[in-house]
C-alpha positions as CSV (number, residue, x, y, z in Angstrom):
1,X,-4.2,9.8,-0.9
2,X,-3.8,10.0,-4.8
3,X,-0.6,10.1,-5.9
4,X,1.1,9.5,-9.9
5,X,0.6,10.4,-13.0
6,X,-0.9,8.1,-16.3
7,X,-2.1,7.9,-19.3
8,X,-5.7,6.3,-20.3
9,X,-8.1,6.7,-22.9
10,X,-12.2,7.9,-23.2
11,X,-13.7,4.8,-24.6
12,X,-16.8,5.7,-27.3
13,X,-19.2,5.8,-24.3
14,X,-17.5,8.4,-22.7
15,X,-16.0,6.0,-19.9
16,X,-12.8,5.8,-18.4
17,X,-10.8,3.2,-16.9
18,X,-9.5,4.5,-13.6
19,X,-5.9,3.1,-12.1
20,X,-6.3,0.3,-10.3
21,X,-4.5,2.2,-7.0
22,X,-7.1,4.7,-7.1
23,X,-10.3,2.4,-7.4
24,X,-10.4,1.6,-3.5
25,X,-11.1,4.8,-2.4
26,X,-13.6,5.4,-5.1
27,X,-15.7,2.5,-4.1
28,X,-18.8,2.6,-4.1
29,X,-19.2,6.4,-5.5
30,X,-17.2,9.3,-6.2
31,X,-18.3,12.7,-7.4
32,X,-16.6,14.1,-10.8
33,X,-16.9,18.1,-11.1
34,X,-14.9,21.1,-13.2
35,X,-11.8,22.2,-12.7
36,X,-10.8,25.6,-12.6
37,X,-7.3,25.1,-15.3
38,X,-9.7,23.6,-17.7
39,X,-9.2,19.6,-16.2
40,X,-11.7,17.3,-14.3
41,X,-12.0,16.5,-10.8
42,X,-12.6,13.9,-8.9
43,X,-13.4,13.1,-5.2
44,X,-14.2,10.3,-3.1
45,X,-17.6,10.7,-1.5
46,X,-15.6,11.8,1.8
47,X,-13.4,14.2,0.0
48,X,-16.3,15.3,-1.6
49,X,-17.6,16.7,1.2
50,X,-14.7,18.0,3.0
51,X,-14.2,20.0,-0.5
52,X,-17.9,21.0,-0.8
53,X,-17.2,22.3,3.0
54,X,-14.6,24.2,1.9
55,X,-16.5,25.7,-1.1
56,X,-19.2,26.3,1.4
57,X,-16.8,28.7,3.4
58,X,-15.1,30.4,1.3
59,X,-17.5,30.8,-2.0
60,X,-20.4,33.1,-0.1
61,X,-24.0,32.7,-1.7
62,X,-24.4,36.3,-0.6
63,X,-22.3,37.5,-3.5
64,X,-22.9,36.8,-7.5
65,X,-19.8,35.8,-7.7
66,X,-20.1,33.1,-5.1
67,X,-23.6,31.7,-6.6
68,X,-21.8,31.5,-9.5
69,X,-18.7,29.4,-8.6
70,X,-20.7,27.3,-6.6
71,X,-23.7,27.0,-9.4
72,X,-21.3,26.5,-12.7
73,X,-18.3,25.1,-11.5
74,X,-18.6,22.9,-8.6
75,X,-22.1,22.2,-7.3
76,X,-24.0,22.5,-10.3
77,X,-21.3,21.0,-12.8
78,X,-20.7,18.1,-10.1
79,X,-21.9,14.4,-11.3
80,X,-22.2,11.6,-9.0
81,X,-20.6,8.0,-10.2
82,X,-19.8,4.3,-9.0
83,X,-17.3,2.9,-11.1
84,X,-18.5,-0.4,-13.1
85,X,-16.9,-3.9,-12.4
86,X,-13.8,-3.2,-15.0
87,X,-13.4,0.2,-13.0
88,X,-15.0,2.6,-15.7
89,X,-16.3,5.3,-14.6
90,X,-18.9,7.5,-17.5
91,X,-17.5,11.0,-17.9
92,X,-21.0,12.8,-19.1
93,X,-21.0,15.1,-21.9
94,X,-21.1,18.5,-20.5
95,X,-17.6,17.8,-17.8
96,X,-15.9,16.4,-21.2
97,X,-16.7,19.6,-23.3
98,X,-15.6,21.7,-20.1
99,X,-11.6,19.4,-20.3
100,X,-11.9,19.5,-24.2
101,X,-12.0,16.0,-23.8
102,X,-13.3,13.9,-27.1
103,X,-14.0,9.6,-27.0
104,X,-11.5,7.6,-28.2
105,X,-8.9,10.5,-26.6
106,X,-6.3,10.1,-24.9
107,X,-5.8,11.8,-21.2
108,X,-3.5,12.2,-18.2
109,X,-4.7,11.1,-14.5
110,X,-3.0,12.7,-12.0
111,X,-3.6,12.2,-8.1
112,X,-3.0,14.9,-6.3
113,X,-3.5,14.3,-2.5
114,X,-6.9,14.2,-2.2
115,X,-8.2,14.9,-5.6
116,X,-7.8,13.2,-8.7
117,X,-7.2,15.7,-12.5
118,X,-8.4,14.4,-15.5
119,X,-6.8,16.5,-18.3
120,X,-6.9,15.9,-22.2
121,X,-3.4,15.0,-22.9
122,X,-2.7,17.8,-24.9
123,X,-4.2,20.6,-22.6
124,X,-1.7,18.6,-20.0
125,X,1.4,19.2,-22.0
126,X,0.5,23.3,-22.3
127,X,0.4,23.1,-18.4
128,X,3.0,21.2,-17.9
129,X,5.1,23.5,-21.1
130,X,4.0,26.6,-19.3
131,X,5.0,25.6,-15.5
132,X,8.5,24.6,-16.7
133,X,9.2,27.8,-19.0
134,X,11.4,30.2,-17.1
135,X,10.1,33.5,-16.3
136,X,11.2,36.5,-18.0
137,X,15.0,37.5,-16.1
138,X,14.9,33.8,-14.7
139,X,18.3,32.0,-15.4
140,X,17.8,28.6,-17.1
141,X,20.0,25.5,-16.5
């Protein structure tokens, strides 16, 4: 389970240095794909395919709508790494356009369960802005 929040930064070569809580069940691969809030994903190989079992079920190929998810924002977006020696792990170009993510960065790791997010750290504080603002007729405190 993935659980916390931090802070790390995209080195020049696109890699980033994972916490050292989440490296175990990273080992030896893990599988980095899109998120749908405009953040990155990451699995563990057996999360990986519980998820992709899930996608499977629900995401029909029968429908364009379901080719689609499953062709641009998991499957086909999805990128299979082993973390180096120092716990890096390469965040390739096209999944660091897709989080607005530049080198040299800063983001914001958070595990959730069974997934990790990867979010630029300023897309991270519009989330975070816009989850905490009170609906219209909701009472503040």
């Amino acid at each position: 389970m993935f659980l916390g929040t931090t802070r790390r930064t995209v080195d020049d070569k696109g890699r980033l240095v994972l916490p050292k809580l989440f490296r175990g069940e990273l080992a030896p691969s893990c599988v980095v794909t899109k998120g749908q809030d405009g953040n990155l994903l990451i699995y563990s190989q057996e999360g990986w395919n519980q998820r992709a079992t899930e996608v499977r079920a629900s995401y029909s190929r029968e429908t364009s709508a379901g080719r689609r998810f499953r062709r641009l924002m998991f499957f086909g977006a999805a990128s299979q790494q082993s973390m180096d020696g120092q716990g890096r792990l390469t965040v390739t170009p096209e999944l660091r356009k897709h989080a607005g993510i530049e080198s040299g960065e800063e983001v914001v790791v958070v595990g959730v369960d069974d997934e990790i997010e990867v979010w630029s750290a300023s897309a991270f504080l519009s989330h975070v802005e816009e989850a905490e603002s009170p609906s219209p007729g909701q009472e503040t405190r």
